[in-house]
C-alpha positions in Angstrom: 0.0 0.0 0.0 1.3 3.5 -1.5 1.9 6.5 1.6 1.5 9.9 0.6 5.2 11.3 1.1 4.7 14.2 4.1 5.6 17.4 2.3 6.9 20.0 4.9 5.6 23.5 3.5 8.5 25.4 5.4 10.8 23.1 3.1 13.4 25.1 1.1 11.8 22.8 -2.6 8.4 24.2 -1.5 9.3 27.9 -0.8 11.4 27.8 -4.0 8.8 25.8 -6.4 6.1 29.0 -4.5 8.7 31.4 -5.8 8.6 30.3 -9.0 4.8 30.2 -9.2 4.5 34.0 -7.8 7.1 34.7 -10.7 5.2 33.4 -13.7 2.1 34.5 -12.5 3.9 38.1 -12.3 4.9 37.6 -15.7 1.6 36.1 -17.0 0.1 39.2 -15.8 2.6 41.2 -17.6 2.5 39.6 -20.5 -1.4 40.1 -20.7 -1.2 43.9 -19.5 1.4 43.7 -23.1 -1.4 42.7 -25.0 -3.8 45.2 -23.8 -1.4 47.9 -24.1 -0.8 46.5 -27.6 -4.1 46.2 -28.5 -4.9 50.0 -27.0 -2.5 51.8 -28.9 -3.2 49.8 -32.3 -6.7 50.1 -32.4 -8.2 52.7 -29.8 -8.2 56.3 -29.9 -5.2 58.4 -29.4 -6.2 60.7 -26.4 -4.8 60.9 -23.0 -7.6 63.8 -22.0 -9.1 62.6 -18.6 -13.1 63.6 -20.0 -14.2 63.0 -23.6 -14.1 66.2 -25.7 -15.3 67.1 -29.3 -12.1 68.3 -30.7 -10.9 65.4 -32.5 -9.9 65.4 -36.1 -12.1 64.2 -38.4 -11.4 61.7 -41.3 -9.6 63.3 -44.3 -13.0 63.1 -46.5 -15.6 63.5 -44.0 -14.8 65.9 -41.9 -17.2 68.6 -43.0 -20.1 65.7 -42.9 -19.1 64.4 -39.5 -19.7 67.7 -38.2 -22.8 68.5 -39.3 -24.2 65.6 -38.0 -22.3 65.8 -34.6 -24.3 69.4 -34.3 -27.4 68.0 -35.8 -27.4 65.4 -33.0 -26.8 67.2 -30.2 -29.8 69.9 -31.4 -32.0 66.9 -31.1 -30.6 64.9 -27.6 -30.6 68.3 -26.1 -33.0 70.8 -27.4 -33.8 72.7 -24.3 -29.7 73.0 -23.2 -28.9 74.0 -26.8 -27.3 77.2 -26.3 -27.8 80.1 -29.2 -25.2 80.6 -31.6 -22.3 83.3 -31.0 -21.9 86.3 -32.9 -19.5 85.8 -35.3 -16.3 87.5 -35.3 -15.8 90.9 -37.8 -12.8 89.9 -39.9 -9.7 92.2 -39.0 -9.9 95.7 -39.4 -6.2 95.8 -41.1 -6.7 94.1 -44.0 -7.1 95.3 -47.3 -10.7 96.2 -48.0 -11.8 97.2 -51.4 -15.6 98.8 -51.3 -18.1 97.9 -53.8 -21.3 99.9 -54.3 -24.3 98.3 -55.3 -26.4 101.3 -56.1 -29.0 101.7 -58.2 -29.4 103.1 -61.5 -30.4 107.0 -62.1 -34.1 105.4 -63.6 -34.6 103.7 -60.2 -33.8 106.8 -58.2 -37.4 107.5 -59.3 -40.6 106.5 -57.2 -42.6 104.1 -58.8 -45.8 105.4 -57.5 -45.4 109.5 -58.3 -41.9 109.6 -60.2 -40.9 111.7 -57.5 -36.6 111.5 -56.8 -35.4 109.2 -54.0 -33.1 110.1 -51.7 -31.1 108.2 -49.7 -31.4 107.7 -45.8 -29.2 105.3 -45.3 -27.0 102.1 -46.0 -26.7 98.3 -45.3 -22.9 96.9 -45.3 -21.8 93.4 -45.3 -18.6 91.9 -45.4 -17.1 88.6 -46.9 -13.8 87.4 -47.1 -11.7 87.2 -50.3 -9.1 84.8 -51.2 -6.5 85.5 -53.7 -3.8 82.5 -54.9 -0.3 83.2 -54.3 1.0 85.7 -56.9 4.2 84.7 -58.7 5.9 88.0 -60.5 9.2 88.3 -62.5 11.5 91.1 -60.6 13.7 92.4 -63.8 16.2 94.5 -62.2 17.5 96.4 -64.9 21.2 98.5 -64.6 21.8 100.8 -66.9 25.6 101.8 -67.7 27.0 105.2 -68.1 30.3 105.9 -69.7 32.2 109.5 -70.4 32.7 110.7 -73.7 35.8 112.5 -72.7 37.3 110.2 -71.6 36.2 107.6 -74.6 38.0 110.0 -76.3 40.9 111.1 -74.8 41.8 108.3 -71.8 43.6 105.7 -72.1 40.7 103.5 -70.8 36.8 104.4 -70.1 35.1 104.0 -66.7 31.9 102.0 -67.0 29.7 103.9 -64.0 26.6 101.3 -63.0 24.4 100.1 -60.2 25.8 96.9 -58.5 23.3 94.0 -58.5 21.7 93.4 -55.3 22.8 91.4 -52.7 20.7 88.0 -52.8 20.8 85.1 -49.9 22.2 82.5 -53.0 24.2 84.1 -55.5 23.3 83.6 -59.1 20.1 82.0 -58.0 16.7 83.2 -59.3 15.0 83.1 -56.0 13.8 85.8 -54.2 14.2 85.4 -49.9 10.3 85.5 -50.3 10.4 82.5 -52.4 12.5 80.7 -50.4 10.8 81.5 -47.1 7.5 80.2 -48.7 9.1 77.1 -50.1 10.7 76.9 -46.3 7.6 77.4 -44.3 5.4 74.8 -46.6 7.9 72.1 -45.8 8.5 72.6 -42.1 5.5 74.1 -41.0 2.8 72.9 -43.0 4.4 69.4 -43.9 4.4 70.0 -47.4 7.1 67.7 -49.3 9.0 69.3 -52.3 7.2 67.4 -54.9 4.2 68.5 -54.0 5.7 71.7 -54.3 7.1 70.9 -57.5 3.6 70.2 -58.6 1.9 73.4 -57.3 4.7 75.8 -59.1 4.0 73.4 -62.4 0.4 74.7 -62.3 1.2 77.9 -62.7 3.7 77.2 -65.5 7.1 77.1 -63.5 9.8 74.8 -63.8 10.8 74.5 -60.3 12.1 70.6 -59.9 12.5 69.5 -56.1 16.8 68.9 -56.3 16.5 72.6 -57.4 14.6 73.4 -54.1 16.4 70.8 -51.6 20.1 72.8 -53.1 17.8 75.7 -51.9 17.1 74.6 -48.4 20.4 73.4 -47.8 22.0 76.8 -48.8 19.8 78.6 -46.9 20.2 76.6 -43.5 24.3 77.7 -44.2 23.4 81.2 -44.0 21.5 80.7 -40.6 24.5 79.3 -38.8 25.5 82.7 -37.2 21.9 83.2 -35.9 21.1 79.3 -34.5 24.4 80.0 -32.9 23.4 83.3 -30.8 20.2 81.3 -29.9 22.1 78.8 -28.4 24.2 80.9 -26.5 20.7 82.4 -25.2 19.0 79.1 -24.8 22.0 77.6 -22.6 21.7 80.4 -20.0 18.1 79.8 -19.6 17.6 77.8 -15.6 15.5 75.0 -17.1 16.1 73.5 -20.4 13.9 71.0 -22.3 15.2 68.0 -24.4 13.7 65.3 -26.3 14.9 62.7 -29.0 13.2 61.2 -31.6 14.2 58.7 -34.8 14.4 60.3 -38.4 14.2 58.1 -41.2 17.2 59.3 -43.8 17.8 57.8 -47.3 21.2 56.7 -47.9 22.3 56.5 -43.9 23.7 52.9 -43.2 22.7 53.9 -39.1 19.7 55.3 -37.6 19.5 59.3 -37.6 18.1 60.7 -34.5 16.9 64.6 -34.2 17.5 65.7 -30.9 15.7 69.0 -30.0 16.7 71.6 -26.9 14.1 74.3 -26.2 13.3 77.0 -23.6 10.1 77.5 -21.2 7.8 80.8 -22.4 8.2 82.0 -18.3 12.0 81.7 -18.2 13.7 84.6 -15.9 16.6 84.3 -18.1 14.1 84.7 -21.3 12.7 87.3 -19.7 15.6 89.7 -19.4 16.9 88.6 -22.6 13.9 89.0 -24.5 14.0 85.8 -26.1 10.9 83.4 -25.6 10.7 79.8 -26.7 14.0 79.2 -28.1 13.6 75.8 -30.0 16.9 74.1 -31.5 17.1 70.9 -33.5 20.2 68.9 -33.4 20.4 65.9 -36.1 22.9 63.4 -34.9 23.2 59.4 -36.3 23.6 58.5 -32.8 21.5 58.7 -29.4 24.0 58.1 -27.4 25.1 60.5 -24.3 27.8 62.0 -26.1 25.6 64.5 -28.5 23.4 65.8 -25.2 27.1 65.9 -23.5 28.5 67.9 -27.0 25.6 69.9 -27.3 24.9 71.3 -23.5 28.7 71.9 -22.7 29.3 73.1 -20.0 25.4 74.7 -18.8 24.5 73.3 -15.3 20.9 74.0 -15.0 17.8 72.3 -15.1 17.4 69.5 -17.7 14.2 67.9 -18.2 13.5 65.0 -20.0 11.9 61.7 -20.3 14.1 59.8 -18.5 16.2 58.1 -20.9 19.7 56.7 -19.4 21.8 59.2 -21.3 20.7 62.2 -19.7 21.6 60.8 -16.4 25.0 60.1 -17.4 25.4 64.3 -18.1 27.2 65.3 -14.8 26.9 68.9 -14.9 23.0 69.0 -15.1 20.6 68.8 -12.8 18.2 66.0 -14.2 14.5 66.4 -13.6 11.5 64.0 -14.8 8.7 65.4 -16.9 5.0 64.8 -15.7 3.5 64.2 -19.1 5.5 61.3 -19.6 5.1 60.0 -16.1 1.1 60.6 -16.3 1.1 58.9 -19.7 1.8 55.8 -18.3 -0.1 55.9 -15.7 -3.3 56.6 -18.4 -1.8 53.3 -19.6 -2.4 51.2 -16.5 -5.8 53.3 -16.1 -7.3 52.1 -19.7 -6.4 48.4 -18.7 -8.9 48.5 -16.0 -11.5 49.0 -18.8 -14.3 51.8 -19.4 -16.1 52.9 -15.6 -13.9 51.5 -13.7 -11.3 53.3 -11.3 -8.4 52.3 -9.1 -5.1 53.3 -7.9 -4.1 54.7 -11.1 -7.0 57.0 -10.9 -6.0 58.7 -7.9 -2.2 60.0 -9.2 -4.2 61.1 -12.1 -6.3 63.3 -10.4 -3.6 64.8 -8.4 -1.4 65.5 -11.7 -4.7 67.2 -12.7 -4.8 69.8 -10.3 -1.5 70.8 -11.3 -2.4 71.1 -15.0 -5.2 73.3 -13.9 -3.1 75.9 -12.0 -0.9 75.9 -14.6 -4.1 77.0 -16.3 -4.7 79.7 -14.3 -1.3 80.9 -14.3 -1.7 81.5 -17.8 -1.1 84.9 -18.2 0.4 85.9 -14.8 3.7 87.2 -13.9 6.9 85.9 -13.2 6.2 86.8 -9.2 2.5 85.7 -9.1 3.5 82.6 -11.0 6.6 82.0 -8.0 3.9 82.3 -5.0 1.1 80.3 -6.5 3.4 77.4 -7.3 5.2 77.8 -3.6 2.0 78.2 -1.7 -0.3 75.3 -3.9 1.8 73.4 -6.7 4.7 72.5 -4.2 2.3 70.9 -1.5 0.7 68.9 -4.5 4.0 67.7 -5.5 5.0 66.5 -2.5 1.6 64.7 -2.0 2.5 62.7 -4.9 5.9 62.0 -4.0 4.4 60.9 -0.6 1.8 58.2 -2.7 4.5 57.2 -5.0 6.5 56.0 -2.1 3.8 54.6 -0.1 2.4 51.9 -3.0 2.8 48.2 -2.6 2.5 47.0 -6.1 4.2 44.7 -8.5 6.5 45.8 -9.8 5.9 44.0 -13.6 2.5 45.7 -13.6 1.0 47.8 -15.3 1.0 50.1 -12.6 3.9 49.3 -10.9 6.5 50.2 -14.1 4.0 53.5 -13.9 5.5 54.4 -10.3 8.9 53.5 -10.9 9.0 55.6 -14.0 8.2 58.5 -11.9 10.2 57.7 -8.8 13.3 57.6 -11.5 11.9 61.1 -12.6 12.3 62.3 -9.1 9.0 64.5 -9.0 9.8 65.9 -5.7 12.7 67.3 -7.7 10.4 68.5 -9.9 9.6 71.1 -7.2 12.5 72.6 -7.1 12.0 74.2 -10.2 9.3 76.3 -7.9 11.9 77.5 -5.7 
């Protein structure tokens, strides 16, 4: 007859074989958070707003039929709330205005009941808004040349007396800096490649071929060297300075290109004094590795805030801070794997990091001394109520949650505060 061995639970085999159990269930858990996450940013909408709101982009075709019918139904689920429509805005008083009178003829000047003359007692004025396509012009500059008679005559050589030609941003290029700044600003700001470009300057019946304008873009970006140069001696004497990283895709690179960008806060006392607001620098580099932060930075030892990635923490002569939208992003990420309605502990850092959005709010607008005591007197206790809760959580670790608050801890928010000092 078969005895069941006696298993001692306080065994070291049993407490091991328990390890391992609380370990792949960790990971299991892990593994499924993945998938949600996965699944979330593949399929669900882009939004990390805490309340739904109406400002979302519509689709490329239907935009103008999704609205309608997004105020349509809310005419009909709500008639009673439905507020009245605003007044509309009058179009800005400095633009051009050209005035056209729609009078009438001398023979209607006449009443139709006993011919007698009309005269007027007023006027109605409307306006509406005109759109004229971009105007492409030739600029002939024409020099003429002058020469002395005299001296044709009796010199051994003749002076030629002329105009010289005007100093353009490429020599012996046709374009005009208007041209290029347009060509500039619909690339960069408006995201509008060169061959689209190339197609739009074809319609009017110019022969503009995007190599042309690339040569043009690259020749230009030469002649701002001297001015990125003084903005980057202003930017690096700002206290706090911003940076990020993020991949660029270049043809022909054998290694992945990376544009690093450094930038200023609008409420800077540096940017103040200086007069220089939102300094923004791009940096492209084939490399994210500490050495272009380290190349680019120098020798400034203020505030750097970032996302946390390792290589800013290996920069010695910077005070590394954490930035709250990156740290609150991932705690929306644990929040949308709980599912729609339901609430827990990612819910309650949320709502803290939401109060200090909405001062921020408030601030808008203020002084750099109003701005200083609001944040002392309510931003800095918030902050340290977070730090308090960060510290405070039991949680594993693999979670969801629990990469959330060590993101943050990394961050050091209550470093954040000192930024308030």
């Amino acid at each position: 007859m078969k005895t069941t061995p006696n298993i001692n639970p306080e065994s070291q085999d049993v407490a091991e074989l328990q390890a391992m159990v609380r370990a792949l269930m960790a990971d299991k858990s892990s593994l499924i958070e993945q998938f949600k996450l996965a699944l979330e940013r593949q399929f669900a909408k882009r939004s990390e707003a805490l309340k739904p709101y109406d400002e979302a982009q519509g689709d490329l075709f239907n935009e103008a039929e999704s609205e309608l019918v997004k105020e349509e139904e809310t005419q009909v689920t709500s008639p009673k709330t439905t507020k009245p429509r605003g007044k509309r805005k009058p179009l800005p008083k400095d633009l051009p205005r050209e005035r056209i009178v729609l009078d009438l003829d001398e023979q209607e000047k006449q009443c139709p009941c006993c011919q007698g003359e009309l005269h007027k007692i007023g006027e109605d004025c409307s306006e509406k808004l005109e759109f004229t396509p971009a105007v492409l012009k030739v600029l002939e500059y024409v020099r003429p040349k002058y020469a002395c008679r005299q001296c044709e005559q009796q010199a051994d050589q003749s002076q030629i007396h002329q105009k010289p030609s005007p100093q353009s941003i490429i020599p012996k290029s046709f374009a005009t800096e208007s041209l290029l700044a347009n060509i500039i600003l619909g690339k960069y700001q408006y995201a509008l490649p060169l061959y689209r470009q190339e197609t739009l300057f074809s319609q009017s019946g110019i022969e503009l071929s995007r190599t042309t304008m690339a040569r043009w873009v690259i020749q230009v970006s030469e002649q701002f060297a001297p001015l990125y140069q003084v903005l980057k001696r202003h930017l690096l004497k700002q206290v706090v300075v911003h940076a990020d990283e993020t991949p660029l895709n270049v043809l022909k690179e054998e290694k992945q290109a990376y544009m690093w960008l450094y930038c200023s806060g609008a409420d800077s006392p540096k940017a103040s004094v200086d007069g220089t607001r939102n300094i923004v620098l791009f940096d492209y580099q084939n490399s994210r590795a500490s050495a272009c932060p380290a190349a680019f930075l120098g020798d400034y030892h203020g505030y750097l805030q970032s996302d946390g990635y390792a290589a800013y923490d290996r920069l010695d002569k910077v005070t590394n801070v954490g930035c709250l939208a990156h740290a609150r992003r991932k705690f929306m990420d644990a929040k949308n794997l709980k599912g729609k309605g339901k609430t827990g502990k990612a819910d309650v850092v949320l709502a803290k990091i939401q109060k200090l959005y909405a001062l921020e709010t408030r601030l808008k607008g203020s002084t750099a001394e109003e701005r200083l005591i609001a944040r002392q007197t309510q931003a800095k206790p918030i902050l340290d109520d977070i730090h308090h809760w960060l510290t405070t959580q039991k949680v594993v670790e693999s979670s969801a949650l629990g990469k959330a608050i060590k993101y943050t801890r990394g961050q050091t928010v209550a470093e954040v505060g000192s930024l308030y000092r």
